[in-house]
KOLKOLGU-411146 format. One line per 5 residues: number of its first residue (from 1); their letters; for each residue x, y, z of N, C-alpha, C. Coordinates in Angstrom, 2 decimals, padded with zeros to 5 digits. Layout:
<rs>
NUM> a> X/Y/Z/X/Y/Z/X/Y/Z | ...
</rs>
This chain:
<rs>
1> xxxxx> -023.17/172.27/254.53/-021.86/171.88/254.01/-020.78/172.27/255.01 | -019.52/171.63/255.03/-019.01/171.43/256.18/-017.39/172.07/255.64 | -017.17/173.12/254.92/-015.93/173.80/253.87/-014.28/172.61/254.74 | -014.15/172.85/256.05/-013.20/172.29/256.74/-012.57/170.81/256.70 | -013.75/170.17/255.96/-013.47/168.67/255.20/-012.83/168.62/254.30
6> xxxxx> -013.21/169.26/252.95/-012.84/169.26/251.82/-011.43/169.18/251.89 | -010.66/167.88/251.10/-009.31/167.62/250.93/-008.54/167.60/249.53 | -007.41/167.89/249.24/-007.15/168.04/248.39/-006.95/166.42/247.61 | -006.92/165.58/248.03/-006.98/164.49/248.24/-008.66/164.07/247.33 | -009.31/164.72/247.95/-011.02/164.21/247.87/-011.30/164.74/246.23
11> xxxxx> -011.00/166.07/246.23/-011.09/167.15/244.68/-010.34/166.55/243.49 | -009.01/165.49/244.16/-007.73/165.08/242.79/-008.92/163.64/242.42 | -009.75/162.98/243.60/-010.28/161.63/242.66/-011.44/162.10/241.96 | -011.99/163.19/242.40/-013.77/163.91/242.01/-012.80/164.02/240.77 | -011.84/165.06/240.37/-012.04/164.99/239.08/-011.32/164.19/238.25
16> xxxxx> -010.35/163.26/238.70/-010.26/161.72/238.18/-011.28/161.09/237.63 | -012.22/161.14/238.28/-013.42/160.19/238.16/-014.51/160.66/237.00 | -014.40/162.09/237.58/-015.41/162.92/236.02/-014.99/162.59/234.84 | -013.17/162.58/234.92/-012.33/162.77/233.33/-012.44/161.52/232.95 | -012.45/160.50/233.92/-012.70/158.91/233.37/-013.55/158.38/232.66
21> xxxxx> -014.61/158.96/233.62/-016.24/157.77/233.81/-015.90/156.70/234.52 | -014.92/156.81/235.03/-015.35/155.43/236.24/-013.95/155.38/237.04 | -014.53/154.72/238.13/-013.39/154.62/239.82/-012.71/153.61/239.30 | -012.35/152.86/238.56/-011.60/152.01/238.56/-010.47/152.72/237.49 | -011.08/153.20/236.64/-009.78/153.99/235.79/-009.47/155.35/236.09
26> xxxxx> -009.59/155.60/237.00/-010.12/157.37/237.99/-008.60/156.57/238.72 | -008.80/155.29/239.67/-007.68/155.12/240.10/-006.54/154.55/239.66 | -006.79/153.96/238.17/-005.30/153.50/237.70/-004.83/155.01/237.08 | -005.36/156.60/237.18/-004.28/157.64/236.89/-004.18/157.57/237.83 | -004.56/157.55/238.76/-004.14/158.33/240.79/-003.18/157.28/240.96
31> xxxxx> -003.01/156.09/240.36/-002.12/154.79/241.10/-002.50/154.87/242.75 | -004.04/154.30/242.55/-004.47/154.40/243.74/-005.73/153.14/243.75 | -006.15/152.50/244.76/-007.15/151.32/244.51/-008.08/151.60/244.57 | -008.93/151.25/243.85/-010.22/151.35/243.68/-011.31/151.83/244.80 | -011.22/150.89/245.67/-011.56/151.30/247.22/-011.40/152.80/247.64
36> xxxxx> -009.82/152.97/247.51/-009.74/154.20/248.01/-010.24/155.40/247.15 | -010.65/155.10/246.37/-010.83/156.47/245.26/-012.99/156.58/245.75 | -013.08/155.37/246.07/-014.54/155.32/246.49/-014.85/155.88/248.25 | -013.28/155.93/248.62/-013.54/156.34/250.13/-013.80/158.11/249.76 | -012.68/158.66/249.00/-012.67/159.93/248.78/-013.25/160.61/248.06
41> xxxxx> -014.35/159.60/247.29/-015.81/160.18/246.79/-016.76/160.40/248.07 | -017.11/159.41/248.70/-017.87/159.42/249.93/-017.90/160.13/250.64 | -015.90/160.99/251.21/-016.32/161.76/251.54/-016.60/163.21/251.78 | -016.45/163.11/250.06/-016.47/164.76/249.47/-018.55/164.86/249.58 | -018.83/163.57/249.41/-020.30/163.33/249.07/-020.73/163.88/250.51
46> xxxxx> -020.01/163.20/251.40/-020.60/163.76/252.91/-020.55/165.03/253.64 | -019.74/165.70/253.20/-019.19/166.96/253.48/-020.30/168.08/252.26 | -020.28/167.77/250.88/-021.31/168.81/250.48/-022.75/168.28/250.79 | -022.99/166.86/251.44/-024.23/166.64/251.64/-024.91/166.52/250.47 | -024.24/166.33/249.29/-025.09/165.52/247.59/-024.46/164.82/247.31
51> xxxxx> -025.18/163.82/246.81/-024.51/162.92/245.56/-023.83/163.53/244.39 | -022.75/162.91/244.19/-021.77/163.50/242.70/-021.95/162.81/242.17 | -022.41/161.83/241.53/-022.44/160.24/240.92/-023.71/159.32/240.46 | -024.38/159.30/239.66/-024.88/158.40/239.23/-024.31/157.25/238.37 | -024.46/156.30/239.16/-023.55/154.83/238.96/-024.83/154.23/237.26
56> xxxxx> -023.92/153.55/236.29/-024.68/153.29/235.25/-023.84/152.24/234.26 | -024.06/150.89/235.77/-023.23/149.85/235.14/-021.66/150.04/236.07 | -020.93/149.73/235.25/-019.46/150.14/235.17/-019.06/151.56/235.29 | -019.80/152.19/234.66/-019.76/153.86/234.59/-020.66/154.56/235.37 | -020.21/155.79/235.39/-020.76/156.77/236.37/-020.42/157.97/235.45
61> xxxxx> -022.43/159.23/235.69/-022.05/160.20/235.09/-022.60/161.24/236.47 | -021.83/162.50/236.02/-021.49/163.20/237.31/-023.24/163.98/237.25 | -023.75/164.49/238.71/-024.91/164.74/238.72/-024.71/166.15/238.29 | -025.74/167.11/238.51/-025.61/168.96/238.34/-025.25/169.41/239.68 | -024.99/168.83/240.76/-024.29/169.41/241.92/-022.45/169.12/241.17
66> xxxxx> -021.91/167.92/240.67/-021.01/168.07/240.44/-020.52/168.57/238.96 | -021.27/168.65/238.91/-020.87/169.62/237.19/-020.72/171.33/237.60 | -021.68/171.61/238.67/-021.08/173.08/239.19/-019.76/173.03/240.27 | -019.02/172.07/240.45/-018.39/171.67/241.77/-016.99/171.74/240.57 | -017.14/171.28/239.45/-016.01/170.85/238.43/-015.04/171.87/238.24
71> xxxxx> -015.46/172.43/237.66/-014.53/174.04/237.35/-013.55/174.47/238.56 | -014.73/174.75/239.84/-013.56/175.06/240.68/-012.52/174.06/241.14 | -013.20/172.94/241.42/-012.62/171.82/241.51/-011.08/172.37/241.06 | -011.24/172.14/239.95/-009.93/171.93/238.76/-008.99/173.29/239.19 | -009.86/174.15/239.37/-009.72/175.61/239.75/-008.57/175.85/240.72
76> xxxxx> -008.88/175.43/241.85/-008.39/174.98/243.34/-007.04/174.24/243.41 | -006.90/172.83/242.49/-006.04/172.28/242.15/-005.00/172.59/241.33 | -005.86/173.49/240.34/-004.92/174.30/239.49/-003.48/175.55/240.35 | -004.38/175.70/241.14/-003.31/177.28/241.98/-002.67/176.30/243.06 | -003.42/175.44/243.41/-002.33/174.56/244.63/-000.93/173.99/243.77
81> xxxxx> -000.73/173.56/242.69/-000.01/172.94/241.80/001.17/174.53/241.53 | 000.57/175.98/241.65/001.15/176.66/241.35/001.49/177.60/241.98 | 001.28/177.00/243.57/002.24/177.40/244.41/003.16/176.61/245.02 | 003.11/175.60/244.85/003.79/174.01/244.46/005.16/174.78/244.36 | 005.08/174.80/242.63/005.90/175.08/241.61/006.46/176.79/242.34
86> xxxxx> 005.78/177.61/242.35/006.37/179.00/242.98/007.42/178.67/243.90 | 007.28/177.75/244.94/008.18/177.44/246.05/009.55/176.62/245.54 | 009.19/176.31/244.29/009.95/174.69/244.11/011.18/175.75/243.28 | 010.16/177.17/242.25/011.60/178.11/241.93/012.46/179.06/242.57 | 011.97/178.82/243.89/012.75/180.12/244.43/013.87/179.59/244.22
91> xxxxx> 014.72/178.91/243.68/016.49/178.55/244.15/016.70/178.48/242.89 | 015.79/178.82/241.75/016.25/178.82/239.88/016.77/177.70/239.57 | 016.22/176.40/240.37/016.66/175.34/239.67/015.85/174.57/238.56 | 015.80/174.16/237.54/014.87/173.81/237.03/014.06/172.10/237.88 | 013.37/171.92/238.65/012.93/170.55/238.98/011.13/170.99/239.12
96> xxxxx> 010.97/169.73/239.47/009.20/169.33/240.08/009.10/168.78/238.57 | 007.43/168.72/238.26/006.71/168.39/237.28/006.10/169.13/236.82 | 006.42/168.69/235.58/005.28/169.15/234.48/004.99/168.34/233.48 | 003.42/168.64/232.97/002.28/167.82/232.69/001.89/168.21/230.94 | 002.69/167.36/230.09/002.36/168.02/228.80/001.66/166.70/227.79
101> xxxxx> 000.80/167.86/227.65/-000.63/166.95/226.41/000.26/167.06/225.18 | 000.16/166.08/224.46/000.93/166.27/223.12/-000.22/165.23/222.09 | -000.26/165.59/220.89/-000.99/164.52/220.12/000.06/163.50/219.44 | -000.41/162.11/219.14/000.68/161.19/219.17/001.52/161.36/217.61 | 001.32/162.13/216.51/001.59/162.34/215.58/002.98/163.42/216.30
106> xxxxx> 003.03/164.41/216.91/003.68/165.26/217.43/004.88/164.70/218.40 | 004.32/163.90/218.90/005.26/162.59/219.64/005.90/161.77/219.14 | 005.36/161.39/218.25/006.24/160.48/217.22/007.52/161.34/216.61 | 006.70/162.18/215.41/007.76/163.09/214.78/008.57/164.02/215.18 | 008.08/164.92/216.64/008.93/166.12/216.66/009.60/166.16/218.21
111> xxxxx> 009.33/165.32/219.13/009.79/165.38/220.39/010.97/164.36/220.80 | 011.11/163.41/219.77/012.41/162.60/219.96/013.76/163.35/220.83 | 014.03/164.46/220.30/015.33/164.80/219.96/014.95/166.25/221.46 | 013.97/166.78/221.59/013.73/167.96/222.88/013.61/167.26/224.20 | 013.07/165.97/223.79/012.85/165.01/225.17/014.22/164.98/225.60
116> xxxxx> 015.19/164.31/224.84/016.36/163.68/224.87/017.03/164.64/225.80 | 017.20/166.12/224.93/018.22/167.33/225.44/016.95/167.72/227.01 | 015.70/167.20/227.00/015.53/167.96/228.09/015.79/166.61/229.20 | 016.04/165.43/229.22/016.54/164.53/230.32/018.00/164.81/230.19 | 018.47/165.11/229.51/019.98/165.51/230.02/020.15/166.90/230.63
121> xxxxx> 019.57/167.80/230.33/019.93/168.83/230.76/019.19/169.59/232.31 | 018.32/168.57/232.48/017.27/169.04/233.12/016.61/167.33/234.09 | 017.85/167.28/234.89/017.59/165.15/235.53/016.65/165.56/236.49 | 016.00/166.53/237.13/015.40/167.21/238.57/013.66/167.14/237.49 | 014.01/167.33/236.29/012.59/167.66/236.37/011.60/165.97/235.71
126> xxxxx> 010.17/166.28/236.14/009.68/164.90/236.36/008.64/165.64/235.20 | 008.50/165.00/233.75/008.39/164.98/232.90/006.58/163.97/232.47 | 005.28/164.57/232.82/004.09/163.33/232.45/003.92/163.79/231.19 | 003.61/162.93/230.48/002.82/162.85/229.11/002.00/162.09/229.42 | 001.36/163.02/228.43/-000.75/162.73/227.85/-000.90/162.86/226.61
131> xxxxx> -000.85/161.34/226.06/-001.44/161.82/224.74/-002.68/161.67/224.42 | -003.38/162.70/223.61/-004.06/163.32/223.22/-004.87/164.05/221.69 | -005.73/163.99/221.57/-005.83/165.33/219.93/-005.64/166.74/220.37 | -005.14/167.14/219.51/-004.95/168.76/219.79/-006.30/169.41/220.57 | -007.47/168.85/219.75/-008.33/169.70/220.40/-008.57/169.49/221.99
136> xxxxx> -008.64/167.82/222.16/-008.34/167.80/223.78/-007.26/168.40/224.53 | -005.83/168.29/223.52/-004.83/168.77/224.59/-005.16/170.36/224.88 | -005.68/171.18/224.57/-005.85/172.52/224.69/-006.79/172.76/225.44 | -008.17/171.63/225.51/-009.01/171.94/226.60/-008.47/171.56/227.59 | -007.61/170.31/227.75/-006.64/170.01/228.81/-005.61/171.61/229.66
141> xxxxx> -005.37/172.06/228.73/-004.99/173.39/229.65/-006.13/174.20/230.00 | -006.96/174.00/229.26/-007.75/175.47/229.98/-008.42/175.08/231.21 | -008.51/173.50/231.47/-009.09/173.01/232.74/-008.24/173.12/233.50 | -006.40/173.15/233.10/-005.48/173.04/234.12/-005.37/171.66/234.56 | -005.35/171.07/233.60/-005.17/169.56/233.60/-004.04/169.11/233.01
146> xxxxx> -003.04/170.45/232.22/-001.77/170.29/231.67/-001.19/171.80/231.81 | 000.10/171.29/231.98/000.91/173.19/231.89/001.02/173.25/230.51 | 001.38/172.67/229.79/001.26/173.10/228.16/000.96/172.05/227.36 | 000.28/172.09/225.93/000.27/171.22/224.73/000.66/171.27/223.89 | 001.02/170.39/222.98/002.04/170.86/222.10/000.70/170.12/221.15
151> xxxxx> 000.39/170.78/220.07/-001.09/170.97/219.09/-000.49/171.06/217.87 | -001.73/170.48/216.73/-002.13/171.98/215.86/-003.00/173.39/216.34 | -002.58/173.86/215.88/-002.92/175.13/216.24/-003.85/176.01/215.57 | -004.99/175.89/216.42/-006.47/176.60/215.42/-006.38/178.01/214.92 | -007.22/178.39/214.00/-006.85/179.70/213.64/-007.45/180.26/215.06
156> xxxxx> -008.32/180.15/215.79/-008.76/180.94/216.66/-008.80/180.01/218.13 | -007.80/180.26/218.78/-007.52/180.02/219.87/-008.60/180.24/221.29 | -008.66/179.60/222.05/-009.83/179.79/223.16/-009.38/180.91/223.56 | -010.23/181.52/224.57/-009.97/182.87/225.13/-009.35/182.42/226.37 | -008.40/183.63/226.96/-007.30/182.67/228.00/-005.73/182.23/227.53
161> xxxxx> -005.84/181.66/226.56/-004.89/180.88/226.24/-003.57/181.81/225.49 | -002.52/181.36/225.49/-001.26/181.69/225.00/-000.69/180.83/223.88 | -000.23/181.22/222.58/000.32/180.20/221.82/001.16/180.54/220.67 | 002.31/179.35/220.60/003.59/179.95/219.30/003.97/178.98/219.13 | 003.94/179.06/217.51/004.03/178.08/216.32/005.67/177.65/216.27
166> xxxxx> 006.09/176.58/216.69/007.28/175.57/216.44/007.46/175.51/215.34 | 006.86/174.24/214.70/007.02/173.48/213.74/005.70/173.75/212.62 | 005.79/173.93/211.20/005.06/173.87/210.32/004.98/172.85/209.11 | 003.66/172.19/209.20/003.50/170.70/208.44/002.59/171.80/206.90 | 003.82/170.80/205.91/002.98/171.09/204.64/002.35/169.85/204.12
171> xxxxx> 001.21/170.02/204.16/-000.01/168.92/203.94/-000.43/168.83/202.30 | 000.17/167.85/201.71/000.38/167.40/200.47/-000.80/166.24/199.46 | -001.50/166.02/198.63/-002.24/164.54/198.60/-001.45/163.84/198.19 | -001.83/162.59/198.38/-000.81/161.21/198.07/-001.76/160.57/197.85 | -001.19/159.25/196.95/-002.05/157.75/197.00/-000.98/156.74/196.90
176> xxxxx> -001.89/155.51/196.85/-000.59/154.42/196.84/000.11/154.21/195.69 | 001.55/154.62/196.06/002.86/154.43/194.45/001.70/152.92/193.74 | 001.96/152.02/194.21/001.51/150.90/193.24/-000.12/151.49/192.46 | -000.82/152.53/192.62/-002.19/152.69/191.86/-002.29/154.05/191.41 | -000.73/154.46/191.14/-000.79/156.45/191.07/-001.33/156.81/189.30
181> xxxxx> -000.61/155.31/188.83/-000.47/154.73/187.49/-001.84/154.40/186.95 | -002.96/154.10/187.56/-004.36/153.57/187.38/-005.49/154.18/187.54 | -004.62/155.83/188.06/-006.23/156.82/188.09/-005.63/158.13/187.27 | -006.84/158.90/187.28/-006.07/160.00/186.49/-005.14/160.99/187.19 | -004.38/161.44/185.41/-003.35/161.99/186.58/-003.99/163.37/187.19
186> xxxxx> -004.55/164.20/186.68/-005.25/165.25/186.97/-005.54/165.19/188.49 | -004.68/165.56/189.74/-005.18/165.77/190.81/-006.27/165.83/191.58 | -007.09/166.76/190.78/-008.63/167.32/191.13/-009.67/166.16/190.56 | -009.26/165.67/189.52/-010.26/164.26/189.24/-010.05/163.12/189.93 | -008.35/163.05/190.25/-008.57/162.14/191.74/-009.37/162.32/192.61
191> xxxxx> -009.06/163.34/193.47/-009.98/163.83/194.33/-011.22/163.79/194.33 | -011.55/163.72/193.48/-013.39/164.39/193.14/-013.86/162.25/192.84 | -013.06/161.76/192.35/-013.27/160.19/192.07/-012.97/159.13/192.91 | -011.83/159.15/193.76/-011.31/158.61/194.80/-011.61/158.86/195.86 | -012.10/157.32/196.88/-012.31/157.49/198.33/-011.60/158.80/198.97
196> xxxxx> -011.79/159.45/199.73/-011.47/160.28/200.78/-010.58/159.67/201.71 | -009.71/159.74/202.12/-009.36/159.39/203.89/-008.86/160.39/204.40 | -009.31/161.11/205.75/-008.94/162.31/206.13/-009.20/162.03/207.50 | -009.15/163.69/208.55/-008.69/163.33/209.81/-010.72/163.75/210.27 | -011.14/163.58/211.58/-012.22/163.50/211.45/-012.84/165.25/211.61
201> xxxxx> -014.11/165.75/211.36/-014.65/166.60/210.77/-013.66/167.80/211.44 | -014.13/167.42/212.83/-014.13/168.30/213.50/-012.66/168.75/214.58 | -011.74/168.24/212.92/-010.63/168.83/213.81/-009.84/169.75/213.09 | -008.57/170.37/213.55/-008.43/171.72/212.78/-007.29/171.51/211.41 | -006.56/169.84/211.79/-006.46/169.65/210.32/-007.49/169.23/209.17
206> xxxxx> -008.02/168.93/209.73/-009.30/168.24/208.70/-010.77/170.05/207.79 | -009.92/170.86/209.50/-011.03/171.85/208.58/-010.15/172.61/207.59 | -008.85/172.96/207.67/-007.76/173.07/206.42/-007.69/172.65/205.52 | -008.08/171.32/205.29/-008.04/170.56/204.10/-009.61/170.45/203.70 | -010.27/170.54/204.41/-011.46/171.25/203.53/-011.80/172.34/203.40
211> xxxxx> -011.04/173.53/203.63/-010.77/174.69/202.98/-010.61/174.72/201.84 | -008.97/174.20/202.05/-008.44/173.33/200.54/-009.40/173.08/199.31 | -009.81/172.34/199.74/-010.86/171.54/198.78/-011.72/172.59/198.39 | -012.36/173.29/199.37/-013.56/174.37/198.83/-013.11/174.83/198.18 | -012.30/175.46/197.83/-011.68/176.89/196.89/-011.50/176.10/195.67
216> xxxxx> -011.13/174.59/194.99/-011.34/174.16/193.95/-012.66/173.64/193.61 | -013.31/174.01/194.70/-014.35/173.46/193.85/-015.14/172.16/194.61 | -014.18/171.32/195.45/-014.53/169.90/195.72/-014.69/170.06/197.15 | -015.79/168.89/197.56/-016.75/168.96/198.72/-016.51/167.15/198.81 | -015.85/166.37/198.74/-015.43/165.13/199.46/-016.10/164.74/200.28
221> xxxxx> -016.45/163.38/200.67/-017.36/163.11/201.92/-015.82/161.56/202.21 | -015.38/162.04/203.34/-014.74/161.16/204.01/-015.20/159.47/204.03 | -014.45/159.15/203.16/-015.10/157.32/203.51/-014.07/156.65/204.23 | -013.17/157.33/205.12/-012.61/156.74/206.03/-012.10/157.62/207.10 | -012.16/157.65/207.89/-011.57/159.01/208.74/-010.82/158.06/210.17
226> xxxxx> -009.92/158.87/210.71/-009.10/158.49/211.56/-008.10/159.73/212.37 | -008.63/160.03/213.44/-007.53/161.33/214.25/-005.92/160.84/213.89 | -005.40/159.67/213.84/-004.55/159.97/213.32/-003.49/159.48/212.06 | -003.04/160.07/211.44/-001.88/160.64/210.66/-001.54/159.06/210.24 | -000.90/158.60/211.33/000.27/157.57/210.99/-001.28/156.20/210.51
231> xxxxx> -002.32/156.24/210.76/-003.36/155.43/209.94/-003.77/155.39/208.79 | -004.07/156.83/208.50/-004.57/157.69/207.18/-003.08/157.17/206.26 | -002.06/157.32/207.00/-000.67/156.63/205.74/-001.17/154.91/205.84 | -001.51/154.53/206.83/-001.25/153.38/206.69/-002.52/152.78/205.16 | -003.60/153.13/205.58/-004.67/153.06/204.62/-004.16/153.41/203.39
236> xxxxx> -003.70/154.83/203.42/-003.63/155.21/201.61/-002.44/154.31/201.30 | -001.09/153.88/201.72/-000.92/152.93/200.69/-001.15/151.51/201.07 | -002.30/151.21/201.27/-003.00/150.17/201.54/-003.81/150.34/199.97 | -003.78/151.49/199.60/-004.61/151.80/198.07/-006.15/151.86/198.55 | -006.33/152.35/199.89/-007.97/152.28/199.70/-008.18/153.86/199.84
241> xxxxx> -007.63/155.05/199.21/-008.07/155.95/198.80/-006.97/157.13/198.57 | -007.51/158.40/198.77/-006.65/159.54/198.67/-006.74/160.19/199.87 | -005.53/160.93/200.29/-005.48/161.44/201.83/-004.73/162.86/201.40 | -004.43/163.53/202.27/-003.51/164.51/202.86/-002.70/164.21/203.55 | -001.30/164.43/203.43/-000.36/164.02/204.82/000.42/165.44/204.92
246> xxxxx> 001.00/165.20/206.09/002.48/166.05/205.83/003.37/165.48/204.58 | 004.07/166.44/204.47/004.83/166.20/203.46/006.45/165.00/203.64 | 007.00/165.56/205.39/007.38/164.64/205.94/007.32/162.99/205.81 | 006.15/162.55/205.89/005.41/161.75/206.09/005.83/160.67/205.00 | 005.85/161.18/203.80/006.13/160.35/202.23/007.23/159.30/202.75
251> xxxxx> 006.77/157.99/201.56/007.97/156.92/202.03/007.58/156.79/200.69 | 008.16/155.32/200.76/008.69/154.79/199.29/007.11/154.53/198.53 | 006.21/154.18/199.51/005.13/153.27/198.91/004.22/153.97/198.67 | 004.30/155.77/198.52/003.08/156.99/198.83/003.51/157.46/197.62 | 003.16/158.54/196.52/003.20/158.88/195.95/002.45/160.13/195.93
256> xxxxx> 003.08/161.31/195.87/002.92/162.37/195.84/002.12/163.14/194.59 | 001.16/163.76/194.47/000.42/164.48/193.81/000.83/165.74/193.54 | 000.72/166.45/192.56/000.34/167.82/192.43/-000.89/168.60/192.89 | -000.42/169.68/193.22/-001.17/170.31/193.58/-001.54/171.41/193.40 | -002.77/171.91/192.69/-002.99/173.35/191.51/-003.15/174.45/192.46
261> xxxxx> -003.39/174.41/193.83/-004.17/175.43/194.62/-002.84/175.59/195.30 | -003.10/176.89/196.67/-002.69/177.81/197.27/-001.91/176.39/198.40 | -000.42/176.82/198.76/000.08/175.31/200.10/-000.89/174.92/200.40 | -001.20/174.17/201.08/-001.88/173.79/202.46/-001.38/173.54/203.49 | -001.26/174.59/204.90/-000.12/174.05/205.60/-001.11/173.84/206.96
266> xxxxx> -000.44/173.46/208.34/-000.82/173.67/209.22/000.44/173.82/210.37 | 000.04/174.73/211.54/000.79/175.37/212.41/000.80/174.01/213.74 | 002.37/173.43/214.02/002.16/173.05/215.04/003.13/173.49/216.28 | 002.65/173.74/217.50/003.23/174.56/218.66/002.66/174.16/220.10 | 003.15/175.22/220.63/002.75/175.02/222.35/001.51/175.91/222.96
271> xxxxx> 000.52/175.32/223.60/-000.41/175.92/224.11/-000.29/176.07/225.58 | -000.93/177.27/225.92/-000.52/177.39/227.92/-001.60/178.02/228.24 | -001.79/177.95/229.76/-002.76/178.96/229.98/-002.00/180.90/230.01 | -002.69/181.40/229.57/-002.31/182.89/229.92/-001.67/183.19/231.08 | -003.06/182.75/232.27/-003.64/183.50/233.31/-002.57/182.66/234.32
276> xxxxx> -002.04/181.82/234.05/-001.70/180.45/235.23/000.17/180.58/235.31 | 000.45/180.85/236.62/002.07/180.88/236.34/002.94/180.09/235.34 | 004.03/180.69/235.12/005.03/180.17/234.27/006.19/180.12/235.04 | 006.01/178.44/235.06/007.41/178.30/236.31/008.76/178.10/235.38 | 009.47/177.78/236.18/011.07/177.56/235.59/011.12/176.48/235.00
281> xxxxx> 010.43/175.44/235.28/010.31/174.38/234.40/009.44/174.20/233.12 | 008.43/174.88/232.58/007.63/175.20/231.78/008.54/176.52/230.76 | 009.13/177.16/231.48/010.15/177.72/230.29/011.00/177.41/229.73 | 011.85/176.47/230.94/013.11/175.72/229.99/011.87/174.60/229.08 | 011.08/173.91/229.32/010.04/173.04/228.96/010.15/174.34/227.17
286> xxxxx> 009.74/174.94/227.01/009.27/175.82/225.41/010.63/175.92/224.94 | 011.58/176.74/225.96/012.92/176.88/225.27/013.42/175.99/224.78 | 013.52/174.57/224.97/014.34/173.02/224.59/013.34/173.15/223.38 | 011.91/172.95/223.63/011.11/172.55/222.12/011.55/174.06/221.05 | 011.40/175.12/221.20/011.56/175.92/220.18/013.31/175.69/219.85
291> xxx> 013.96/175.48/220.86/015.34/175.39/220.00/015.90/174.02/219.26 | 014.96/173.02/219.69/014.85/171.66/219.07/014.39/171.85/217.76 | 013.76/172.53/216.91/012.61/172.58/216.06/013.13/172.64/214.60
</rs>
């Protein structure tokens, strides 16, 4: 292996290409052509002397030379980005970029108004969004693939990570106003009788609301599931079942339930790495969202 090759250049498409599955959408994030994202595979390939790539169709999955190559990869890129940023604060201005995962429910509802005050107050700084599910946006930081996410927020956070609760969603059941009239009113016999629509198993609103549920008693099997929010409304007053929303969320055509058990809430906020600097732009970046909130 030849260490004096390796470009920073070669490491940004390797892990383009991993996060993709493929050089063609590896280079529409790089805004880079296809070609070239295949030159700077080649010659990361030539320099460690292995293949990173098994081609499979359209797609490509990374071999076990590049699955041990990944981490640092990201690793490498991660501290170059954050001495970037170290240089970019010596003069306390807020500019450069920063890279925030947000899930599109969080984007919709709560960043209107922090975006706004942070392009006015802050024209130097260069602003990417990624949207995302919480649970990706958080592995997204711990790879250093984002300076922060703005999530729900698990009860138990990865190890590494830093995090504080913004905004808090109270998660309510609803069904459709036109069929609130046609089932019983008894909450819990809805529930226990009516389709399910919820978020999918394995995410940390969906394991709240089957918390929820356990403690009365009811074990639901999802007959519709959807990561997000603004679907699960669209369905329930579509009348094809019973959901959870925020409470926010209610319009004219939802109809709100009672509810016999303990809130149900969930925490939403900013995730960072611990370990990874906190530049001037990533603080005014929390300060605008926590004073927006």
């Amino acid at each position: 292996m030849r260490p004096e090759q390796l470009s920073v250049e070669s490491l940004q498409a390797f892990v383009a290409v991993v996060d993709t599955g493929a050089f063609s959408a590896a280079a529409e994030r790089l805004h880079l052509t296809q070609p070239a994202i295949s030159k700077r595979i080649q010659s990361l390939e030539a320099t460690l002397e292995r293949p990173l790539f098994e081609r499979q169709g359209r797609r490509v999955r990374p071999t076990e030379v590049a699955e041990r190559l990944l981490p640092e990869a990201r690793e490498i890129l991660a501290r170059l980005r954050a001495i970037e940023q170290q240089v970019a604060d010596l003069d306390q201005v807020v500019r450069g970029r920063i890279r925030l995962a947000t899930s599109h429910h969080i984007a919709l509802h709560r960043l209107p108004a922090p975006l706004s005050a942070m392009r006015e107050h802050y024209p130097g700084l260069d602003l990417e969004l990624a949207f995302m599910d919480s649970e990706a946006g958080i592995e997204a930081v711990m790879h250093g693939d984002a300076d922060l996410a703005l999530a729900t927020l698990p009860e138990d956070l990865p190890k590494g990570t830093e995090a504080h609760t913004i905004w808090t969603d109270h998660l309510v059941p609803m069904v459709a106003r036109n069929r609130a009239d046609a089932t019983p009113r008894d909450t819990l016999r809805r529930l226990h009788d009516w389709p399910a629509i919820l978020p999918p198993a394995d995410s940390t609103t969906r394991r709240q609301i089957d918390q929820a549920l356990t403690t009365q008693g009811l074990h639901p099997i999802a007959a519709q599931e959807s990561p997000y929010l603004e679907v699960i409304r669209m369905m329930i007053a579509a009348g094809l079942g019973i959901g959870f929303l925020p409470r926010t969320m209610a319009t004219d055509d939802l109809a709100i339930l009672d509810w016999p058990g303990a809130p149900v809430t969930r925490q939403l906020g900013w995730v960072r790495h611990a370990d990874r600097y906190r530049s001037q732009s990533v603080k005014a970046t929390i300060l605008l969202l926590e004073e927006g909130r």
